[in-house]
C-alpha positions in Angstrom: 107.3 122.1 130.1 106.6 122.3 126.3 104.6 125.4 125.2 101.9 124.7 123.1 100.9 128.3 121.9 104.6 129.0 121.3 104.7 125.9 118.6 101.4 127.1 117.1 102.7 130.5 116.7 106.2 129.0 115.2 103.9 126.4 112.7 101.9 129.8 111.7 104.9 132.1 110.8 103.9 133.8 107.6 108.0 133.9 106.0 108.7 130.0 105.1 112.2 130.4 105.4 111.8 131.6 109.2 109.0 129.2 109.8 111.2 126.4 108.5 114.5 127.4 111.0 112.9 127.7 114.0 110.7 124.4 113.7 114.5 123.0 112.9 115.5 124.8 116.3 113.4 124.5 118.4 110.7 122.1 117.8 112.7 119.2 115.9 115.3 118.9 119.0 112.5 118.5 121.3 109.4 116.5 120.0 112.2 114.0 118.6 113.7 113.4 121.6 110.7 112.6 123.3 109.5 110.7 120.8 112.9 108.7 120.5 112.3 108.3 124.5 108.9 107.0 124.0 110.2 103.9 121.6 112.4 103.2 124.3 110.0 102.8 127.0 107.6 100.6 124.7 110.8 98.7 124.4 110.1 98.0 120.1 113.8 97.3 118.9 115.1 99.9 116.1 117.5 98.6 113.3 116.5 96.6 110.4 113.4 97.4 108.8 112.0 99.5 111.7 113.0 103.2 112.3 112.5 106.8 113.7 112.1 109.4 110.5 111.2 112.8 110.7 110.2 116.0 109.1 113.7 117.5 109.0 115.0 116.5 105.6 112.1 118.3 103.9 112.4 121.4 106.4 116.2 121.6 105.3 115.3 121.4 101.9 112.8 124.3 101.9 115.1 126.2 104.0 117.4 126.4 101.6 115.5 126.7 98.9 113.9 129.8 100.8 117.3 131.5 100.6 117.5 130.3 97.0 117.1 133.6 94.5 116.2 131.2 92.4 112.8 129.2 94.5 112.6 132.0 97.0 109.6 132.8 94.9 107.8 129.7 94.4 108.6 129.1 98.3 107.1 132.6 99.4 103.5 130.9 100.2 104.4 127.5 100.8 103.2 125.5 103.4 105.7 123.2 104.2 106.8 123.9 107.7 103.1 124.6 108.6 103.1 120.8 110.6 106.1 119.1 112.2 105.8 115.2 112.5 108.1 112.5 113.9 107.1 108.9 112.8 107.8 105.4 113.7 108.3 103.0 110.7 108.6 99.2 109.3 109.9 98.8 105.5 109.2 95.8 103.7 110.0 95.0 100.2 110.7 98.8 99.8 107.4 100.1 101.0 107.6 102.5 104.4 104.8 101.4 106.1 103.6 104.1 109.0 103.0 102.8 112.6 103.1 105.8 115.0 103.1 109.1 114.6 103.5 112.3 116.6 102.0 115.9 114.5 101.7 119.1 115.5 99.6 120.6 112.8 99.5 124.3 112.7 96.7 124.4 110.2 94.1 122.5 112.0 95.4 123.8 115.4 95.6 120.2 116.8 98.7 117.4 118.4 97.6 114.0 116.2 98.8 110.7 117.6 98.1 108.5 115.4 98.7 105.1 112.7 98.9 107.0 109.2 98.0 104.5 106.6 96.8 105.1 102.4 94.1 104.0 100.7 94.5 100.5 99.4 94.9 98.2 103.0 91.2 99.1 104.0 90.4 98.8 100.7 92.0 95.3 101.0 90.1 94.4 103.9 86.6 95.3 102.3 87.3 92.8 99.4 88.1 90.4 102.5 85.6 91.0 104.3 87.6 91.9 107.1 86.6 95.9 107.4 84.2 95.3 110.6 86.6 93.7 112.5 89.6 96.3 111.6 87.0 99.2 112.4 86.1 97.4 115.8 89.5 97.5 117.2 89.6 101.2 116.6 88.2 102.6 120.4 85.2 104.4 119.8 86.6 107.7 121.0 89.4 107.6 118.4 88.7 109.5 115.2 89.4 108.9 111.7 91.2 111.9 109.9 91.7 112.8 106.3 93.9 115.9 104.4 96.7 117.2 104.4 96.2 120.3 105.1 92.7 121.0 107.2 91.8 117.4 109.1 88.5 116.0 108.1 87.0 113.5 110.0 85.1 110.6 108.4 82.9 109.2 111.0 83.1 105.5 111.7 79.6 104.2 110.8 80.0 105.9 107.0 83.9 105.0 106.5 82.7 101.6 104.5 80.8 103.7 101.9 83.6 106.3 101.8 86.0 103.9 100.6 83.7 102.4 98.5 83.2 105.8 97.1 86.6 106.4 96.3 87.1 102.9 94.1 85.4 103.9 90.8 86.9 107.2 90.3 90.2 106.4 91.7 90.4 108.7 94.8 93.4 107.3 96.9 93.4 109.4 99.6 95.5 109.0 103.4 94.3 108.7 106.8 95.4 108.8 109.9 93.9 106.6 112.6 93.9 108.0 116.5 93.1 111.4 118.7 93.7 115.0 118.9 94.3 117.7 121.4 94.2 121.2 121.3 97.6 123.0 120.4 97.0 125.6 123.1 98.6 126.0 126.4 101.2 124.4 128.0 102.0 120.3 128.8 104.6 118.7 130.8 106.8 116.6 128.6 105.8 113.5 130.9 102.2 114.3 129.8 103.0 113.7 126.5 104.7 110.9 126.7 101.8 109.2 128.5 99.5 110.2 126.0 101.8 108.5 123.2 102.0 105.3 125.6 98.3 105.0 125.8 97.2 105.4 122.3 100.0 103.2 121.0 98.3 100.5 123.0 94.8 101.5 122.4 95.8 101.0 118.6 97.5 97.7 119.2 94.5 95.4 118.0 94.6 98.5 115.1 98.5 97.5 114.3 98.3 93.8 114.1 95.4 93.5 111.3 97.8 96.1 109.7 100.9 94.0 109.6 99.0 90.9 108.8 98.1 93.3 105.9 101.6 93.8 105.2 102.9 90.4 105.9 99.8 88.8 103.6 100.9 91.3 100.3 104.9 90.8 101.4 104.4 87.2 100.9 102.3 87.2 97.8 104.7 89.9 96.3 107.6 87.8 96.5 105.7 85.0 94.8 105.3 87.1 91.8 108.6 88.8 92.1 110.0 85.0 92.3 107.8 84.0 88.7 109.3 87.5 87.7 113.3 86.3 88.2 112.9 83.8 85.0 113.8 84.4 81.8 115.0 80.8 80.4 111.4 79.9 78.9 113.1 79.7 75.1 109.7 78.1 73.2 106.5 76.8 73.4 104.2 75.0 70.9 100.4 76.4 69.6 97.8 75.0 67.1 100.5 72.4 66.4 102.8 75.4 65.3 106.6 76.0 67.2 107.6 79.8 68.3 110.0 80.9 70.1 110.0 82.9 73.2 112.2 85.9 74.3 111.5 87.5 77.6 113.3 90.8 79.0 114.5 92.1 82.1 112.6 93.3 84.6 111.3 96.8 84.4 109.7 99.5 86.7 106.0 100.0 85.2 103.9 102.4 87.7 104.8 102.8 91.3 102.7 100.1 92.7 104.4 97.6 90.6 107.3 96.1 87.6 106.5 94.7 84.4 108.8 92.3 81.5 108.1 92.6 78.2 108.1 88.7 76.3 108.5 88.0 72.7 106.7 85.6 70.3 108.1 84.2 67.4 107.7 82.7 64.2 111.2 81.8 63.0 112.8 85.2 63.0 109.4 87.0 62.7 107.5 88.8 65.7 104.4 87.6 65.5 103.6 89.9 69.0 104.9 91.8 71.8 103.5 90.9 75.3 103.6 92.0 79.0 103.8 90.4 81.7 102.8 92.9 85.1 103.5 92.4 88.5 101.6 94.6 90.9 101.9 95.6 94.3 97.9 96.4 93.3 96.7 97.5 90.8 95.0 101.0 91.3 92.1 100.6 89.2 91.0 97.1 90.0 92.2 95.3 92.7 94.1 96.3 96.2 95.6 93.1 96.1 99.2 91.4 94.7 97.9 90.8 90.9 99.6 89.2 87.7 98.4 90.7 84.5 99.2 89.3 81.0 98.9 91.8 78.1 98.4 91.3 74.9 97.5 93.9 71.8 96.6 96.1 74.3 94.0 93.9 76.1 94.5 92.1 80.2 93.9 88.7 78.8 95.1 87.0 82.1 94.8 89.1 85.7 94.7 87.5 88.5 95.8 87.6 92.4 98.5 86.2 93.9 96.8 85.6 97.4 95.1 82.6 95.6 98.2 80.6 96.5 99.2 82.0 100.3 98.6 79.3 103.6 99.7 76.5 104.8 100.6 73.9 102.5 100.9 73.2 98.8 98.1 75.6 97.0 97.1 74.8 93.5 96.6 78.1 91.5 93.2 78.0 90.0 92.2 81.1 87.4 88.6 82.0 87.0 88.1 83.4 82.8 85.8 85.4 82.4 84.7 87.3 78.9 82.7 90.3 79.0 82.3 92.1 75.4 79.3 93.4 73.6 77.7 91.8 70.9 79.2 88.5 71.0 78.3 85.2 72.2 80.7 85.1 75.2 79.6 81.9 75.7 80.5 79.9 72.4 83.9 82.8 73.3 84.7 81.0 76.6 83.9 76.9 75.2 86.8 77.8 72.6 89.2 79.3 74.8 88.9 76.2 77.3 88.8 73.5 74.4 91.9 75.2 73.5 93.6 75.3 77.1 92.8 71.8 77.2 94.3 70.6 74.2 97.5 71.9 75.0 97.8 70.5 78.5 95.8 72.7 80.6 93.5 71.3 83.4 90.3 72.8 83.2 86.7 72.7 85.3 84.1 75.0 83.9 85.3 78.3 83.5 88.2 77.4 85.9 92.2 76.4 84.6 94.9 75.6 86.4 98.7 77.1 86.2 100.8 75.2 88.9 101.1 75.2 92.6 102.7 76.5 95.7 104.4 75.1 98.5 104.1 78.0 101.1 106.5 75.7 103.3 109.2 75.9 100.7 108.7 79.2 98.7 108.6 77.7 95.5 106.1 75.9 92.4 106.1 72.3 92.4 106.3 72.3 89.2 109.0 74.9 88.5 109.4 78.5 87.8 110.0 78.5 84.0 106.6 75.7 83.4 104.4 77.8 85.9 105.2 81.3 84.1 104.9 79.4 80.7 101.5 78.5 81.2 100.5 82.1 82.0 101.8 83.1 78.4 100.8 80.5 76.3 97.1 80.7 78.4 96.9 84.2 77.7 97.9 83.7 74.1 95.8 81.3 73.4 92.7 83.6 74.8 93.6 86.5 72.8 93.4 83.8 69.9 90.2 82.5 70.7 88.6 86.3 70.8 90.6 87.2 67.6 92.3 89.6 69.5 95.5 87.7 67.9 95.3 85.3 65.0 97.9 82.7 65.8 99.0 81.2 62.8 97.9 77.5 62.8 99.1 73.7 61.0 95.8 72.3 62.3 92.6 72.6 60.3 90.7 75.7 60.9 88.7 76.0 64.5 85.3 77.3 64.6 85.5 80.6 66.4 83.0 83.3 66.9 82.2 86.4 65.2 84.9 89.3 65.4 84.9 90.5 68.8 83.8 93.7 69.4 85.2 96.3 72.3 85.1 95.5 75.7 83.1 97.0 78.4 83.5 100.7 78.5 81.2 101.4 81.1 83.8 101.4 84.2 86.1 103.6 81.7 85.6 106.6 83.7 87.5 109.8 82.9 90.0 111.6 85.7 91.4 114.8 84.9 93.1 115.5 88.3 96.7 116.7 88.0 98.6 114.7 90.0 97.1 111.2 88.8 97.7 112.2 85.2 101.3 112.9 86.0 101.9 110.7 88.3 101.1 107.8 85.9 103.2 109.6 82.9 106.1 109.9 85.1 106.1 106.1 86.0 105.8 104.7 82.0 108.8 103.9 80.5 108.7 107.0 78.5 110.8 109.9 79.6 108.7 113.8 79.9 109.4 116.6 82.2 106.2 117.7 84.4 106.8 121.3 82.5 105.8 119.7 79.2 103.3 117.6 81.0 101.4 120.6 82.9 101.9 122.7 79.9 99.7 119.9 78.1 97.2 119.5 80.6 96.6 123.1 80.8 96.6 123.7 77.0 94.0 121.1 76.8 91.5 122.1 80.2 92.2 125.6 80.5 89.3 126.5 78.1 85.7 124.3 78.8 84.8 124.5 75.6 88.1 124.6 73.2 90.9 122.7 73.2 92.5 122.4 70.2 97.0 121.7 70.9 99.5 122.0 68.5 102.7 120.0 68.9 106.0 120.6 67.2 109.2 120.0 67.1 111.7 117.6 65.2 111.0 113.9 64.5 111.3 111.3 68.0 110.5 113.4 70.5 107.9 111.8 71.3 105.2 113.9 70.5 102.3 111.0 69.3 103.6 109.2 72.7 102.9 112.2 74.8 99.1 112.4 73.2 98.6 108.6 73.8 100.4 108.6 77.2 98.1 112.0 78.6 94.4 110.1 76.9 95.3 106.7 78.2 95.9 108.3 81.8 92.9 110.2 82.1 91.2 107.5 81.8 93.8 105.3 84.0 94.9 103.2 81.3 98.5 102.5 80.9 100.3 103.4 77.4 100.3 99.7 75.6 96.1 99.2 76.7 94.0 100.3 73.4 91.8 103.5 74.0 88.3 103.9 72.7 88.1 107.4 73.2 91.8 108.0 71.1 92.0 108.3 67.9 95.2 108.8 66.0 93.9 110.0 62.1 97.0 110.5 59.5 96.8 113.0 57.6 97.2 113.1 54.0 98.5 115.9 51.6 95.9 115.1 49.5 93.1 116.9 51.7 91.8 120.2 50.0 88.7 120.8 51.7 86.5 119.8 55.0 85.0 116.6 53.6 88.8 114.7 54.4 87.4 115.3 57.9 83.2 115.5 57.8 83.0 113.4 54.8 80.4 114.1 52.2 77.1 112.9 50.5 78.2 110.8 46.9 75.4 111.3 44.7 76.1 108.6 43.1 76.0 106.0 45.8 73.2 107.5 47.6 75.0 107.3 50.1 77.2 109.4 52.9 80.5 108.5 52.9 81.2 108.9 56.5 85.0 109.3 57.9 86.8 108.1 61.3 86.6 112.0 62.1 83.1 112.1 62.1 82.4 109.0 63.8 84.3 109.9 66.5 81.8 113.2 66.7 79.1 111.7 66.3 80.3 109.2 69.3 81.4 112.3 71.2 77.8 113.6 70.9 76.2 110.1 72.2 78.7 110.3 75.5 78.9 113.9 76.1 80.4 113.0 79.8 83.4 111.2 78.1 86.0 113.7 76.9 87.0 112.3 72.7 90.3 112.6 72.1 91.3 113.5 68.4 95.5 113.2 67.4 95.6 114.6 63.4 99.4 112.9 62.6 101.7 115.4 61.4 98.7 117.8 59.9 100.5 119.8 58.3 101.3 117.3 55.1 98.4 119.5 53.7 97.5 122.9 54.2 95.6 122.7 57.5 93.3 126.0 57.1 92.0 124.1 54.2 90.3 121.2 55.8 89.9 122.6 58.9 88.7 126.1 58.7 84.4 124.6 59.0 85.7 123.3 62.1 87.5 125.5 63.9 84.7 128.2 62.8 82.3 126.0 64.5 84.0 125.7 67.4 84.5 128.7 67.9 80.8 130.3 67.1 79.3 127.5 68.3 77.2 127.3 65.5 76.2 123.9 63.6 78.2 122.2 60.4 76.2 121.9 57.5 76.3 117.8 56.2 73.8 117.2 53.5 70.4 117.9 52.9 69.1 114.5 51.8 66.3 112.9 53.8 67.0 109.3 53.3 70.1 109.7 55.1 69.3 108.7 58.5 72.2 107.6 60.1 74.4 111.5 59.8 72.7 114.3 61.0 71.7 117.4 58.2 73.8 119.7 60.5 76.3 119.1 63.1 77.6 121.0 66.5 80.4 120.7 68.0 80.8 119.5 71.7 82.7 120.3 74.4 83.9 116.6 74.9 85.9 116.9 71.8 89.8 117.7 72.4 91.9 118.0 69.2 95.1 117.2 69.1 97.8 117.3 66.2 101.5 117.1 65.5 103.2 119.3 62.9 106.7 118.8 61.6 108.7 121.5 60.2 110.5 120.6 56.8 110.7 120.7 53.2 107.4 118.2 53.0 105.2 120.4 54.9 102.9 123.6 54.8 103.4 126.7 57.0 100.8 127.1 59.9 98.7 129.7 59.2 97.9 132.5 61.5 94.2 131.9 61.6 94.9 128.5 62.9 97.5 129.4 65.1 95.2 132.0 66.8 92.7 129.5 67.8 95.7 126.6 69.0 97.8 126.7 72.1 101.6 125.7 70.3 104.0 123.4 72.1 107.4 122.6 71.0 108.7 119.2 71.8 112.5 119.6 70.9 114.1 119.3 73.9 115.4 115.6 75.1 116.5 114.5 78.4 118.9 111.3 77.7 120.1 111.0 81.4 116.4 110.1 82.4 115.7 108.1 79.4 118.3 105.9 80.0 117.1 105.4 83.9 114.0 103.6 81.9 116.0 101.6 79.5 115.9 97.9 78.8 118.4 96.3 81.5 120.0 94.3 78.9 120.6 97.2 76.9 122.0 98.6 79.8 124.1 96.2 81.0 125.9 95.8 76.9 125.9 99.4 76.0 126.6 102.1 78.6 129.8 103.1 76.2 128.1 103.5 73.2 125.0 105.3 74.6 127.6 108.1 76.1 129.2 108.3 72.5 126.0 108.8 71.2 125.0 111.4 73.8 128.0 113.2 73.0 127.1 113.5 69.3 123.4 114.8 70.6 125.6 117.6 72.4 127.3 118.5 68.7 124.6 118.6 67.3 122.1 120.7 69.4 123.7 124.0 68.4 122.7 123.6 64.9 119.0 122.6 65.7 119.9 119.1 64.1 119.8 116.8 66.9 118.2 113.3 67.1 115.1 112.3 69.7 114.3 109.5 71.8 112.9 107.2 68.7 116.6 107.4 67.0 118.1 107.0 70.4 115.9 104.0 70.6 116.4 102.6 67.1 119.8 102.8 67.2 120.4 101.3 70.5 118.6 98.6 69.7 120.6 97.8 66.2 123.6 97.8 68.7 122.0 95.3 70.9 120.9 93.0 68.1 124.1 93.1 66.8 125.7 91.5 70.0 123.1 89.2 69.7 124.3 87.6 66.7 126.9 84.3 66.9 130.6 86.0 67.6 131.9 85.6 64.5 129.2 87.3 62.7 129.3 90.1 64.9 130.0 93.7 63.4 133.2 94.9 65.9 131.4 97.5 68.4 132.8 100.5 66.8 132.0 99.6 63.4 128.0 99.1 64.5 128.4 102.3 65.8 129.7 104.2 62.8 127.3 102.3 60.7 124.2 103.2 63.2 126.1 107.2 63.2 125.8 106.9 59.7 122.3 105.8 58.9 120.4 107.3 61.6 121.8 110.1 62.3 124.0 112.1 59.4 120.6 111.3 57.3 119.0 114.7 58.8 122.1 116.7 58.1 121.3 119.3 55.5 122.0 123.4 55.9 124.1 126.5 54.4 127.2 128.3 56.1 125.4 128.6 59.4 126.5 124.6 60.1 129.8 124.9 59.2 131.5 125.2 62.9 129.3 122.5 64.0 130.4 120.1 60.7 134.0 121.1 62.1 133.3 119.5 65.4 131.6 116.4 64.3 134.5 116.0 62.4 136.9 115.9 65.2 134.8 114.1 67.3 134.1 111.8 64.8 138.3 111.1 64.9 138.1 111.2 67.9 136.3 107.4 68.4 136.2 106.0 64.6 138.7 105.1 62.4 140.3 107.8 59.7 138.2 105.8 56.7 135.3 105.1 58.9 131.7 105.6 56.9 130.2 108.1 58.9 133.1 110.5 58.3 133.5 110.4 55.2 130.4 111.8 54.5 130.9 114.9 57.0 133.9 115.2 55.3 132.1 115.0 51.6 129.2 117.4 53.0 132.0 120.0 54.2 133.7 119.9 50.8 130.3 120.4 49.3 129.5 123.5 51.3 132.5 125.0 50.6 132.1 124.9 47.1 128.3 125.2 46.8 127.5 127.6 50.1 124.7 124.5 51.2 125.3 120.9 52.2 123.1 118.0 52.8 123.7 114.1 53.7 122.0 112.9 50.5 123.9 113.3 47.1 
């Protein structure tokens, strides 16, 4: 006999690390073993890709924690422990898909059998048409439950527009599909285990449509992943001019999906950098298997990959479509598809084709390297045609439209939820800590109607990445994909006064000479619902109280910016406030170059200092090939970090980077024009890192150790220590030191 009331009281203990023991106890032993009991009596094989997972790996974890001096706190008012589930499972492709489940939730007071199941598969099913059906074979006395805390349940006749409702502002929630009973009383063990048996088959219709679901994005995932496994596409031919292609590894891009990075050149010059994605979905457009193309920031090529899945061969036919204001996108679209077809392409309309699929086989008919060819030269030939990219050309010059302006923005809509923010951060290829990324978001949302964050710290930390990466996510872009509301201004050490930002009236033109700084305003004013993100690159090059005293004044009085006072200027306003959709942004370096912050601006900034560097994760996100050729040198390299740290003279992720991928080109060169390993190294040591070197007496113990480790792993008459050895003689004899002579 299992007693109810007993578990609810356990699920309710106030102390997480009691709560978190018992459930392991005296719950876990118990529900598991019924529920393993239950598996057996439906007679569903375990092994392989289906399993039996439960809630006691996170309980442990918490438990311990709990004990933990150093979590206890944090862990005082958790609610882990407040529900205890067992869960039946199928994995494919490295996805856990849910297909039972057993909860006792303490919080809501209820036993849940149920499927548990995210967002994107009814999502799926809407686009196909298929939601009717899917909600039909759920019995009408079965609920559908959201949260994961308090259940909410989201009756069945307004389930289509809920979903519906969460597309556009990317709400991804989970729900769990079954019934509920009180978690009161008492109920014989055989009681429960006929209530599992009958709603596992009363969700049976339920389970197939959702493993057709994951069978239908299995397949088409594969046929991406298997256009992903090619790299030997070496060249290509446009407007009658030869490049050469390079393609990289495969890399992981967000959590729903992978991405490779291609190369075009001209000779040995880049003419672009490209990306090919691969998507599981893609979270703000489609739930289904997609292939994106990306080029100068723009999707010039996205498509699904469900086109080609059933029975038979399956040609691969893309529909382009141009949507951009103030442009002709139809004389846009008769170029792109006169250029598609004079380089091979078949076209009908707005339609082309790439290649085809034989389902019975698993493969292209015409081959892997011709079919993933065609999506990069297609794409760069459309970025062409829009003068997104101007392809060099040995033809005579094509008529194309007028400059194309921005893309839609209207389905740009801004997200400042936590968790999305982050969540798409931590899966970029960029490495931050969610400290530095919640001590952004707060720094910049905290206040409703300032936010003004300064970022130090020394050079390649990333601190202009962070700013683009934290923008481009609020509004559920990823890093490469060009942001109309981000601005990045430079500043220059020639700015004396608040016209380098609010520009001023010239007399003599009759005119006002209006700045990017003000036309973002002025933009900011127009779209008060879209937050205006500002970055002022390394503002301290000039003294920032000069230029920017009018505006911080104004932000905080809230009072207006005088402009001019002439009344044939139409176009700028006489005086100007400023909104509350405006977030400033700027990076200061510290150095001989730049001005001291001053105290009236510092009072008015929340201050972040990027200095720290986490090389163990950043290599995680490196380039495979990189990888795979230089796992010696990078721990060489993170070793001389170490030396350096102590003195405040240590190198970021951009010198990291840079010299990493000096090493790599090296190895790319013929053999015997190949600098030996440990000479490329001493030469990278020398030029990217010594450079910053400069200080008095206080460096001297850690010159003493770059010089060991320096003999450590380079020759006695290697480059890079003989100038440590020069910059220790120096300080010697002059008390100060630097690299450069």
């Amino acid at each position: 006999m299992l007693n109810l009331s007993y578990f609810h009281t356990l699920l309710n203990e106030p102390n997480t690390e009691v709560r978190c023991r018992k459930l392991l106890d005296e719950v876990s032993p118990v529900v598991k073993t019924i529920f393993e009991r239950f598996i057996e009596k439906v007679e569903f094989p375990l092994g392989g890709e289906y399993y039996i997972r439960t809630y006691d790996q996170t309980l442990i974890t918490t438990y311990h924690d709990a004990r933990n001096p150093t979590y206890a706190d944090k862990k005082k008012n958790s609610d882990i422990g407040k529900k205890y589930f067992v869960g039946f499972y199928r994995k494919v492709k490295d996805r856990e898909h849910n297909l039972f489940m057993l909860e006792f939730n303490g919080i809501s007071g209820i036993i849940l059998f149920h499927t548990e199941i995210n967002f994107i598969p009814f999502w799926a099913w809407i686009k196909t048409d298929q939601i009717n059906n899917v909600l039909d074979s759920i019995p009408a006395n079965y609920s559908i439950f959201t949260g994961w805390k308090e259940k909410e349940t989201i009756p069945k006749e307004e389930f289509i527009s809920y979903i519906k409702g969460c597309i556009k502002p990317r709400k991804r929630p989970w729900f769990q599909i079954g019934k509920s009973i009180p978690l009161e009383g008492q109920l014989e063990e055989e009681a429960l285990m006929n209530e599992l048996a009958a709603v596992w088959e009363n969700l049976s219709r339920f389970r197939t449509f959702l493993n057709e679901e994951i069978e239908t994005s299995g397949q088409a995932y594969d046929a991406l992943m298997l256009l992903a496994s090619t790299r030997h596409i070496k060249e290509t031919q446009l407007l009658g001019r030869h490049y050469t292609i390079e393609i990289s590894a495969l890399e992981d891009s967000k959590s729903n999906g992978r991405r490779q990075a291609f190369y075009l050149y001209d000779g040995d010059q880049m003419i672009t950098k490209g990306f090919i994605y691969y998507y599981e979905y893609h979270d703000k457009n489609s739930p289904f298997q997609t292939i994106a193309v990306q080029l100068e920031g723009h999707n010039h090529i996205f498509t699904s990959a469900r086109e080609i899945l059933g029975d038979g061969v399956k040609e691969w036919w893309i529909t382009k479509v141009f949507a951009t204001h103030n442009l002709d996108n139809h004389l846009v679209m008769n170029t792109a598809m006169r250029l598609l077809r004079e380089h091979g392409f078949r076209v009908k309309g707005n339609d082309y084709y790439v290649g085809s699929f034989n389902n019975e086989t698993k493969s292209f008919v015409e081959g892997l390297e011709k079919v993933k060819k065609n999506f990069i030269d297609g794409a760069l030939l459309f970025a062409h045609a829009s003068e997104k990219l101007e392809l060099p050309t040995d033809e005579n010059p094509i008529d194309r439209p007028d400059p194309v302006e921005p893309e839609s923005l209207e389905d740009l809509e801004p997200n400042f939820q936590f968790q999305e923010i982050y969540e798409t951060i931590e899966n970029s290829q960029f490495t931050f800590s969610k400290e530095i990324i919640r001590d952004l978001h707060l720094n910049l949302t905290a206040l409703d109607d300032k936010h003004f964050v300064l970022l130090s710290g020394i050079s390649g930390t990333g601190k202009t990445q962070l700013c683009r990466l934290y923008t481009n996510a609020v509004y559920g872009l990823e890093y490469e994909t060009e942001n109309p509301y981000f601005t990045i201004i430079p500043v220059r050490p020639d700015w004396t006064d608040a016209s380098a930002l609010f520009g001023y009236y010239s007399s003599f033109e009759k005119r006002y000479v209006k700045t990017e700084f003000l036309s973002v305003l002025l933009n900011a004013l127009k779209e008060r619902e879209k937050p205006h993100f500002i970055l002022l690159d390394e503002m301290n090059l000039a003294r920032v109280e000069y230029y920017l005293s009018d505006y911080l004044s104004a932000v905080e009085s809230r009072k207006e910016i005088p402009l001019h006072n002439d009344d044939q200027v139409v176009d700028i306003p006489k005086k100007l406030v400023i909104p509350p959709n405006v977030y400033l942004l700027g990076t200061i370096n510290v150095d001989e170059t730049t001005h001291a912050i001053s105290d009236k601006v510092l009072d008015r900034a929340f201050v972040m200092t990027l200095s720290d560097v986490d090389f163990d994760e950043y290599w995680k996100r490196v380039d495979q090939d990189v990888k795979d050729t230089l796992n010696q040198e990078f721990l060489l390299l993170q070793e001389l970090h170490g030396t350096l740290i102590s003195s405040e003279l240590h190198f970021g992720y951009r010198t990291m980077g840079e010299m990493l991928r000096k090493l790599h080109a090296n190895l790319q060169l013929p053999e015997e024009y190949q600098m030996d390993p440990t000479e490329a190294l001493d030469r990278v040591v020398s030029e990217k890192v010594l450079t910053k070197i400069r200080g008095d007496e206080r460096i001297s113990l850690m010159l003493e150790k770059l010089e060991q480790w320096l003999k450590n792993h380079f020759a006695l008459n290697s480059i890079s220590l003989q100038h440590v050895k020069r910059m220790q003689e120096e300080l010697e004899y002059y008390g100060a030191t630097q690299f450069w002579r």
